[in-house]
C-alpha positions as CSV (number, residue, x, y, z in Angstrom):
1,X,0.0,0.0,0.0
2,X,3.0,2.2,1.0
3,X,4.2,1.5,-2.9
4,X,0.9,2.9,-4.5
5,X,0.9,6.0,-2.3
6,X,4.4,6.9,-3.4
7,X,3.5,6.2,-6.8
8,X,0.6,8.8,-6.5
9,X,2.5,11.2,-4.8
10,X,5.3,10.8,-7.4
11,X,2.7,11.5,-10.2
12,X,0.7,14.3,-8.6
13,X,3.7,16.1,-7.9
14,X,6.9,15.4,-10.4
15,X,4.7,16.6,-13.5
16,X,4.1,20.0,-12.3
17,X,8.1,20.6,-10.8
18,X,8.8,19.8,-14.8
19,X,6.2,21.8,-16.0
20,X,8.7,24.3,-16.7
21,X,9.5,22.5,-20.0
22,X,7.5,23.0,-22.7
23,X,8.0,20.8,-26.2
24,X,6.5,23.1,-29.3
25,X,5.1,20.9,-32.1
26,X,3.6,23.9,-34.3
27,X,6.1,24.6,-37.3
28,X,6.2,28.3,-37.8
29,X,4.8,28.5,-41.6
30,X,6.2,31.1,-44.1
31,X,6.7,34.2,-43.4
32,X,3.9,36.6,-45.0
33,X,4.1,38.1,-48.6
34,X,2.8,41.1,-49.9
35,X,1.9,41.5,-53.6
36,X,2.7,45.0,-55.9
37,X,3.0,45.5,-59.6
38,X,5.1,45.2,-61.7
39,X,8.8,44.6,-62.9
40,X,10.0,47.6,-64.5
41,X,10.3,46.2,-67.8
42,X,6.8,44.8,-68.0
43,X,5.5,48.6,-68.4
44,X,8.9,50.1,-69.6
45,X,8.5,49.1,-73.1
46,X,6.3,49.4,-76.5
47,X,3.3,46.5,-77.2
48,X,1.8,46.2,-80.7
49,X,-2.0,44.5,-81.5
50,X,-1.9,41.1,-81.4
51,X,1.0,40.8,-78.4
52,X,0.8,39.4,-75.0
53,X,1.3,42.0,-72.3
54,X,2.8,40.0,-69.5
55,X,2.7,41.5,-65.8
56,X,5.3,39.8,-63.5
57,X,4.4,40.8,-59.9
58,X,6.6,41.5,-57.5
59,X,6.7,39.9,-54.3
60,X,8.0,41.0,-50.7
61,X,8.2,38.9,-47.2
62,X,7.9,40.7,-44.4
63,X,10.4,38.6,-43.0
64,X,8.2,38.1,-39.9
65,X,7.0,34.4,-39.1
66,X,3.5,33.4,-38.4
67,X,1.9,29.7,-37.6
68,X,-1.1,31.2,-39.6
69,X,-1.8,29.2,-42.9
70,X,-0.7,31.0,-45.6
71,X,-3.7,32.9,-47.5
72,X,-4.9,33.1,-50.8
73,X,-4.6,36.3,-52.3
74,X,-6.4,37.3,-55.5
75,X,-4.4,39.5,-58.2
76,X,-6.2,41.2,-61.2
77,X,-4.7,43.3,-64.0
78,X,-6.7,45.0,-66.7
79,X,-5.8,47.5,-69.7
80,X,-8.6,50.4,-70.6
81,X,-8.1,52.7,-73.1
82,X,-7.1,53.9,-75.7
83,X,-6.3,57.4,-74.7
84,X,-4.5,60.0,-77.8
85,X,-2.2,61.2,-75.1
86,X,-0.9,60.9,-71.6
87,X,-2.6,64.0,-70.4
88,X,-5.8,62.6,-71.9
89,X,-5.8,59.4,-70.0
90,X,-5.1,61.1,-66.6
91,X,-7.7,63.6,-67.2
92,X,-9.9,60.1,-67.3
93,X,-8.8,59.3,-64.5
94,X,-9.2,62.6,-62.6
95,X,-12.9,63.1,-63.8
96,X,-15.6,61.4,-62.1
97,X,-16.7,58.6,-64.3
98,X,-13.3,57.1,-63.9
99,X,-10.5,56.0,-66.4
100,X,-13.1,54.8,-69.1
101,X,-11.7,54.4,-72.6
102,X,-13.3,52.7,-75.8
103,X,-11.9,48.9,-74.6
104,X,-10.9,47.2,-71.5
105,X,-8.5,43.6,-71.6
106,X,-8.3,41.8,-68.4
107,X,-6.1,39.1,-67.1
108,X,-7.4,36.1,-65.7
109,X,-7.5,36.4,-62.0
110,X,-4.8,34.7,-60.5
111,X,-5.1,33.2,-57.4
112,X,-1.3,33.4,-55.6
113,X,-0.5,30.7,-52.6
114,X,1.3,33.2,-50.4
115,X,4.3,31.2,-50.3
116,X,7.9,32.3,-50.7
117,X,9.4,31.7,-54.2
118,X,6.1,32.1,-55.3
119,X,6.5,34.3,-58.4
120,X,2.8,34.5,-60.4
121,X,2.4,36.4,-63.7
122,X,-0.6,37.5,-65.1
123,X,-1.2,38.6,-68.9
124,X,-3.3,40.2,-70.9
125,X,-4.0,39.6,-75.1
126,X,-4.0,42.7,-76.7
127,X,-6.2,42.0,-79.5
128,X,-5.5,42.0,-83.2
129,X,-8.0,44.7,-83.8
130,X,-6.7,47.2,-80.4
131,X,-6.3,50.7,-81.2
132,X,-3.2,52.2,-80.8
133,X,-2.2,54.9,-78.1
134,X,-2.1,54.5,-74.2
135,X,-3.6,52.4,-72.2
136,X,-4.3,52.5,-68.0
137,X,-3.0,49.5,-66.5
138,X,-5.1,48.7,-63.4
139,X,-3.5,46.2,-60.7
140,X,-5.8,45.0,-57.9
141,X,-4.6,42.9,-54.7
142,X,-7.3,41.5,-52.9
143,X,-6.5,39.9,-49.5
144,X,-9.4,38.7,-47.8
145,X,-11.4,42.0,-47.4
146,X,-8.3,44.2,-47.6
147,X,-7.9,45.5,-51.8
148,X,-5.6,47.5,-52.8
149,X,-5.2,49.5,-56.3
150,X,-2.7,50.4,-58.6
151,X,-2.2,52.6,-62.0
152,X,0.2,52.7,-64.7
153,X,0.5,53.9,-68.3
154,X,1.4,51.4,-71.3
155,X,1.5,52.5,-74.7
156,X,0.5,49.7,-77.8
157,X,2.0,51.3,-80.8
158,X,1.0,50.1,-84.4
159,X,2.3,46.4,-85.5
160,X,5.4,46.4,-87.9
């Protein structure tokens, strides 16, 4: 009887004295990405009807480490116009019926993992048929109920 009381005793007390340790068994996942457009080049350069405008988005860790699930995050990209000049499409913009021009071409949503190394790319087909002249690139990063919008200029230039 002695025997069973130590034994009791033993586990009553010894696992709160080595409570101190803890063992964690969580992985910490990736750390958390952000999502902005574009490489330089992407809108840095002349398209032509008929081309493939490819947007190559860039990606930033916060370099902070979560146990959270990486996310899905939506990215959209679409080309309005086209606008004679510059000043044309920003007085678009700047009125209140938005940057409206005569044709809009979207990507495909993509939907991006959240993961480093990740590296998605969205594009657009300019059609055959596009007019020439400049365009308003529109980038949209939709994380949960958090979006956030971009704007650029790219120019399509007649086919040679």
């Amino acid at each position: 009887m002695e025997l069973s009381r130590a034994w009791l005793v033993a586990c009553l007390v010894v696992p709160p004295l080595t409570g101190c340790v803890t063992v964690r068994t969580e992985t910490p996942m990736a750390p958390p990405v952000t999502y902005t457009c574009c490489e330089t080049a992407d809108i840095d350069r002349l398209y032509a009807p008929g081309q493939m405008f490819t947007l190559h988005w860039i990606v930033e860790e916060s370099g902070e480490q979560s146990t959270a699930p990486p996310r899905p995050v939506d990215l959209e990209a679409e080309l309005t116009g086209p606008f004679a000049t510059v000043e044309a499409l920003k007085a678009a913009m700047e009125s209140s019926a938005g940057p409206a021009g005569p044709a809009t071409f979207k990507a495909e949503t993509v939907r991006a993992s959240s993961e480093p190394g990740h590296r998605p790319v969205s594009t657009i087909a300019i059609p055959t048929d596009a007019g020439t002249g400049f365009y308003n690139l529109v980038t949209t990063v939709t994380d949960g109920d958090l979006s956030n919008t971009g704007m650029s200029v790219v120019e399509v230039v007649p086919a040679r």
